[in-house]
C-alpha positions in Angstrom: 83.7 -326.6 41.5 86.3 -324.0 42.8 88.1 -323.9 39.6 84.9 -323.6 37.3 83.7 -320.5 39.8 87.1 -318.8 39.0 86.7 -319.6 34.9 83.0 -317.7 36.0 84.4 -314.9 37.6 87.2 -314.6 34.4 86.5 -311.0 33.6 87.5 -310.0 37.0 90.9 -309.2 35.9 90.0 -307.4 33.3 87.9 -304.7 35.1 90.4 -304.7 38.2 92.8 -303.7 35.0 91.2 -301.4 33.2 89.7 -299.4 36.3 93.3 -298.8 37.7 94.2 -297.4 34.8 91.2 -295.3 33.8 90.2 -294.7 37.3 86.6 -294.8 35.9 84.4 -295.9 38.6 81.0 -295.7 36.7 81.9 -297.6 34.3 83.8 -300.3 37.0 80.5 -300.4 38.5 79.0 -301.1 36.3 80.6 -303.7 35.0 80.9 -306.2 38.3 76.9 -305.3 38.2 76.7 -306.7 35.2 79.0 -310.2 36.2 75.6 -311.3 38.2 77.1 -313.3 40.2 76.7 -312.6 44.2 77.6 -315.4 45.6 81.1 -316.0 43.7 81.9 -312.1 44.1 84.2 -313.3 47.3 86.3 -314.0 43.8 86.7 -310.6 42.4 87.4 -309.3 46.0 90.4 -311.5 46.4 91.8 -311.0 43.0 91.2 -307.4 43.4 93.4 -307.5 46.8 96.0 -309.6 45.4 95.9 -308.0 42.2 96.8 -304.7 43.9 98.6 -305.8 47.1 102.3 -305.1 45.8 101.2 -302.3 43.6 101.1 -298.6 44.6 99.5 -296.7 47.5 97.2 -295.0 44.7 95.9 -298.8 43.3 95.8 -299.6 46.8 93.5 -297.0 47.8 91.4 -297.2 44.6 90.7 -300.8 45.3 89.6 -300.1 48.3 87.4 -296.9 47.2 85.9 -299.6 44.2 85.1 -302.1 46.9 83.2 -299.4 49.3 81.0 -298.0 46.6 80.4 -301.1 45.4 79.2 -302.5 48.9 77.8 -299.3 49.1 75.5 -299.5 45.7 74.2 -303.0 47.1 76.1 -305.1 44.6 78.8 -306.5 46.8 76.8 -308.3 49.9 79.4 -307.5 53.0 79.0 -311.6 53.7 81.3 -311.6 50.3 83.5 -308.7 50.8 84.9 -310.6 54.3 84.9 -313.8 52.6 87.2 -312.9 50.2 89.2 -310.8 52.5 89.8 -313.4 54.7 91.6 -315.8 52.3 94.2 -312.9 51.9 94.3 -312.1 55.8 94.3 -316.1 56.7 98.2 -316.1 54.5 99.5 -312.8 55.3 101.5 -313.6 57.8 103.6 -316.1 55.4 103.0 -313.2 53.2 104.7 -310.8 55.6 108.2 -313.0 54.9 108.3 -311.8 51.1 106.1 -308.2 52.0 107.4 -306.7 54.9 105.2 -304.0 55.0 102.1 -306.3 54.4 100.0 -305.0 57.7 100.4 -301.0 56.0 99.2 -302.2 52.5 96.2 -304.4 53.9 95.2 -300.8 55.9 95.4 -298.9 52.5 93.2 -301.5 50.9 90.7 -301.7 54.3 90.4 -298.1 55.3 88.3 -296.8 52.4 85.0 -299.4 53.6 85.0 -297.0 56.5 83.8 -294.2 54.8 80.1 -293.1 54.8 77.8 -295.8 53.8 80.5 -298.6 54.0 81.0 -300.7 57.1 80.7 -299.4 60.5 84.2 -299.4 62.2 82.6 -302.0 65.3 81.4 -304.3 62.6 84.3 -304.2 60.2 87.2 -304.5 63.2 85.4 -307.5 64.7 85.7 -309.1 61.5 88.9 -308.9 60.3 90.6 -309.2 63.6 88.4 -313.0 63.8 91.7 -314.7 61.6 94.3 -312.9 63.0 93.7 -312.9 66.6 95.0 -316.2 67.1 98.1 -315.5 65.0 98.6 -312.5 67.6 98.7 -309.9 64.2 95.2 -308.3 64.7 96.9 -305.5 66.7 99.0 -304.4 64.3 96.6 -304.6 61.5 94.1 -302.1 63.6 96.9 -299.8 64.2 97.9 -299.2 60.5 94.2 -299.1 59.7 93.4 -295.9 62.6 97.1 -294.1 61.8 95.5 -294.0 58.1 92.1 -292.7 59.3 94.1 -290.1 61.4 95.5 -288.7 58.0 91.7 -287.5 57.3 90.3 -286.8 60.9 91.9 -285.8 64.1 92.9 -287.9 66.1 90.2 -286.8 68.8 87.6 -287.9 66.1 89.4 -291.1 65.4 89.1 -292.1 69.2 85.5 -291.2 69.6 84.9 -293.9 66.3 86.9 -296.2 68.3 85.1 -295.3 71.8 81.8 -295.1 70.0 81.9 -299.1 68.4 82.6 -300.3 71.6 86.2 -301.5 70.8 88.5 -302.5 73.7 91.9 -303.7 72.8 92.0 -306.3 75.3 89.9 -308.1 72.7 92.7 -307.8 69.7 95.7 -309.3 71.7 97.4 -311.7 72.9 96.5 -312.9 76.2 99.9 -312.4 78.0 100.6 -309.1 75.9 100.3 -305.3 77.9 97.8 -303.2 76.9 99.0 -299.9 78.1 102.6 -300.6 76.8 100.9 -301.5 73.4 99.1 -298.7 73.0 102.1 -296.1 74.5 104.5 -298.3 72.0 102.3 -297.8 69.1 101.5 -294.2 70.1 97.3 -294.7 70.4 96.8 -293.1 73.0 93.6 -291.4 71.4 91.9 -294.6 71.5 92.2 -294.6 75.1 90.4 -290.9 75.1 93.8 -289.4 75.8 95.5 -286.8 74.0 99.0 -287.9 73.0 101.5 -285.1 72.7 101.5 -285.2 68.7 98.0 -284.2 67.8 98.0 -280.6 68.3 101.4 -280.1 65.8 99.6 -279.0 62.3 102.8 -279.4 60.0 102.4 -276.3 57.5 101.5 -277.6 53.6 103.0 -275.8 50.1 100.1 -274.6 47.9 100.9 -277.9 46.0 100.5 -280.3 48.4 97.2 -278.7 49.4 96.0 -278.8 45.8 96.9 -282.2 45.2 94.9 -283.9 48.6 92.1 -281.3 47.8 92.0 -282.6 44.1 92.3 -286.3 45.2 89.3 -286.0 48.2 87.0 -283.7 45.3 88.0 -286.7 42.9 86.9 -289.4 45.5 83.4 -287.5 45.8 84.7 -287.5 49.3 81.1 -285.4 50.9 81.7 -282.3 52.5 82.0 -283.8 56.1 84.7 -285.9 54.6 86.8 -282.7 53.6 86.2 -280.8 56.4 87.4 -283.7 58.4 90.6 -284.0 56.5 91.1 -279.9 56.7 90.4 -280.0 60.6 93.0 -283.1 60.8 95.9 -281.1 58.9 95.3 -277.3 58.8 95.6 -275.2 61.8 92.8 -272.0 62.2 95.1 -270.0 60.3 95.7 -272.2 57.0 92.3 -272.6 56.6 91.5 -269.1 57.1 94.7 -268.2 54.9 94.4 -267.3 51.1 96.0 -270.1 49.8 93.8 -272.5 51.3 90.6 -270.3 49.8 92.2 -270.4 46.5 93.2 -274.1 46.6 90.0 -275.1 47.6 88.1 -272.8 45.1 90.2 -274.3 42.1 89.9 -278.1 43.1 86.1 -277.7 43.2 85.5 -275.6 39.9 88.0 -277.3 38.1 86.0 -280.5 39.0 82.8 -278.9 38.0 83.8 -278.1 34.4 82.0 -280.4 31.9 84.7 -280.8 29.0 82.6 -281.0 25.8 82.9 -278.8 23.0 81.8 -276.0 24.1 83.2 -276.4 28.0 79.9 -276.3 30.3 79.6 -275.7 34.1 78.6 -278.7 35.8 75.7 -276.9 38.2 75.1 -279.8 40.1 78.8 -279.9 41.1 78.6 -276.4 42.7 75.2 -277.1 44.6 77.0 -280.0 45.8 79.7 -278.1 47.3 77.9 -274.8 48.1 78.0 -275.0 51.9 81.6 -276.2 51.9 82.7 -273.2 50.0 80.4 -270.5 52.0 81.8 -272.1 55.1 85.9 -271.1 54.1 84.5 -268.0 52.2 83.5 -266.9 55.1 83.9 -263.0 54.3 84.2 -260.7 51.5 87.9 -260.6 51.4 88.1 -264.6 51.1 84.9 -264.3 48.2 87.4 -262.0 46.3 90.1 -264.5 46.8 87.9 -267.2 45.3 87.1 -265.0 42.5 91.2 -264.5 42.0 91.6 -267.9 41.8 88.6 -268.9 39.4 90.0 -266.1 37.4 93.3 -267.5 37.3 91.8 -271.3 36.0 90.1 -269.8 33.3 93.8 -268.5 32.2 95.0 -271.9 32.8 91.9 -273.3 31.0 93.0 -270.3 27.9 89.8 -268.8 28.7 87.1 -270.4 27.2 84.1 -268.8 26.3 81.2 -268.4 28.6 82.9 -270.8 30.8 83.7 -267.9 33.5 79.7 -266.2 32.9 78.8 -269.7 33.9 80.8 -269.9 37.1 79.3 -266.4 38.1 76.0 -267.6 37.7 75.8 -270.5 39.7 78.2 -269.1 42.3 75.5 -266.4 42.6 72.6 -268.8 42.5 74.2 -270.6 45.2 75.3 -267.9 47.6 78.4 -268.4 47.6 79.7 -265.3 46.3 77.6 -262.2 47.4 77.1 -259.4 45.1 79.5 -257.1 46.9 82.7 -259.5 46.4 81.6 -259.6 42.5 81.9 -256.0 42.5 85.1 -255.4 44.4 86.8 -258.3 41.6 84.9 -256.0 38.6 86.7 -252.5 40.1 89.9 -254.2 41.2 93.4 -253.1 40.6 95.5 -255.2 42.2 98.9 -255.6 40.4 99.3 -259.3 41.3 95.6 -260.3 39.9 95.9 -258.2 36.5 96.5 -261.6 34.1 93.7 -262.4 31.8 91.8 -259.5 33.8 90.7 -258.2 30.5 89.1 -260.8 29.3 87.5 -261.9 31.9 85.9 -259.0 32.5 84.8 -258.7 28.4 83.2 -261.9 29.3 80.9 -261.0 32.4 79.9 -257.7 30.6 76.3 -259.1 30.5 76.3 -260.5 34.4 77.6 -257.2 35.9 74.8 -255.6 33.6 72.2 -257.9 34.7 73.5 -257.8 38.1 73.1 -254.3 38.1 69.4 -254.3 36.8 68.2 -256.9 39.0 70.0 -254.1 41.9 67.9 -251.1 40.7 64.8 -253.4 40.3 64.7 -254.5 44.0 65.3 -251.1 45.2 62.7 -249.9 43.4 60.5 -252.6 45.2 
């Protein structure tokens, strides 16, 4: 009967496949919705695992994001998710012979079930330590999975999940094994509600790298917590209050709200979405302008589609996100270093500055 629920579950491969590549998750969803077939999904989590375990850090991440939301959307039962993890976790250690860094790629394919609306950290430790406690590997496994949660949170944040759950390492290891020396060796300290001398060290990021993790979390429809999270984890006070931050973070999010038909369209909902994100870095008129420089400088990348930029204005006005001072100070400025494609931007908001301007003289007349 095993084989003939593998023969079922043949279209597995083809959706773990085509998803990688396309990175289309509606339409992955979709389709494992559509295989019916609950109680032999345990199938398409395994395959999914192996099928990415020697892959990349990007397939492994995306399997992982495909399994939360999945589990998240009610079609993956969690009994199914751990069944089918377990078969991998119950070989890795023979695994760990040919795949050295098996533990790290096992985190990367784990870690994304802990995000909103996945499995609770408690829960989802328990489980997956249940095989590999006896084997005296649970430890490690745990470790890998809360350095990779560190990368989005601080470590402070990390610790309180870990504090929160009720975890206590004693449970994970070995009998005869130390816990203090395990956790100073492997450099937890946080989960112990200690600060370890490494937290406080924000490493400073090149406009690219920002752009890239801010494109990747916007991508993920990481929520808003989520990102401020990941910026409290790896800015300082400074980059996030710096320009280059305001203008990363103001191009990953309209870029990702640009609907690419013939003719482009603004995605509105996108920018309700991320409304109080945005008015919580654009936190002045100064850092409004800056957003304004940088949605300026997409539409140049974009070759300056029409309406797009009117578009923009509008629901960054609906929203209150910019304020009508900031669109005035963009309109009048002269800055040397924000003059590209200033022209035709500007020809291309004639009718929002007018309106803008009406609905001014209107309210003071009230």
């Amino acid at each position: 009967s095993h084989l003939s629920s593998l023969q079922y579950l043949s279209p597995s491969p083809a959706i773990i496949e085509e998803y990688l590549h396309l990175n289309d998750m509606k339409e992955a969803l979709q389709c494992v919705a559509e295989l019916n077939s609950a109680p032999l999904l345990f199938v398409f989590v395994r395959n999914g695992l192996e099928d990415t375990l020697e892959r990349s850090a990007i397939a492994r991440e995306r399997m992982g994001l495909l399994l939360h939301q999945l589990l998240k959307a009610g079609t993956l039962p969690t009994t199914q998710y751990y069944k089918g993890l377990q078969e991998i976790l119950e070989v890795a250690e023979d695994m760990a012979i040919d795949i050295p860094h098996i533990w790290q790629y096992l985190a990367e394919l784990i870690t994304p079930m802990l995000h909103d609306g996945g499995i609770p950290m408690g829960q989802l430790f328990r489980e997956i330590s249940k095989p590999l406690v006896p084997l005296g590997k649970a430890g490690l496994l745990l470790v890998q999975i809360l350095n990779l949660l560190c990368k989005g949170m601080t470590h402070k944040k990390v610790g309180g999940l870990w504090t929160e759950a009720g975890l206590n390492w004693r449970d994970f290891l070995p009998e005869d094994e130390d816990v203090n020396k395990f956790v100073t060796e492997q450099k937890i300290e946080f989960t112990l509600g200690e600060e370890s001398d490494e937290t406080n060290q924000k490493k400073p990021m090149s406009g690219e790298e920002l752009s890239k993790h801010l494109d990747r979390l916007i991508q993920d429809k990481a929520n808003n917590q989520r990102i401020r999270d990941w910026v409290e984890a790896n800015l300082d006070q400074q980059q996030a209050a710096a320009n280059q931050f305001v203008r990363a973070l103001m191009t990953s999010i309209c870029q990702s709200a640009v609907i690419c038909e013939n003719p482009y369209k603004v995605d509105v909902e996108q920018i309700t979405q991320r409304a109080k994100l945005l008015q919580r870095y654009l936190s002045d008129e100064h850092r409004e302008l800056q957003a304004l420089y940088a949605l300026q400088a997409l539409m140049v990348h974009m070759e300056q589609p029409a309406n797009l930029l009117r578009m923009f204005f509008d629901a960054l006005y609906d929203e209150d996100v910019i304020k009508e001072e900031a669109f005035y100070r963009w309109e009048s400025s002269k800055d040397p270093a924000e003059q590209t494609g200033k022209g035709v931007a500007l020809k291309s908001v004639t009718a929002f500055f007018t309106w803008l301007r009406e609905a001014e003289e209107e309210s003071d007349k009230d």
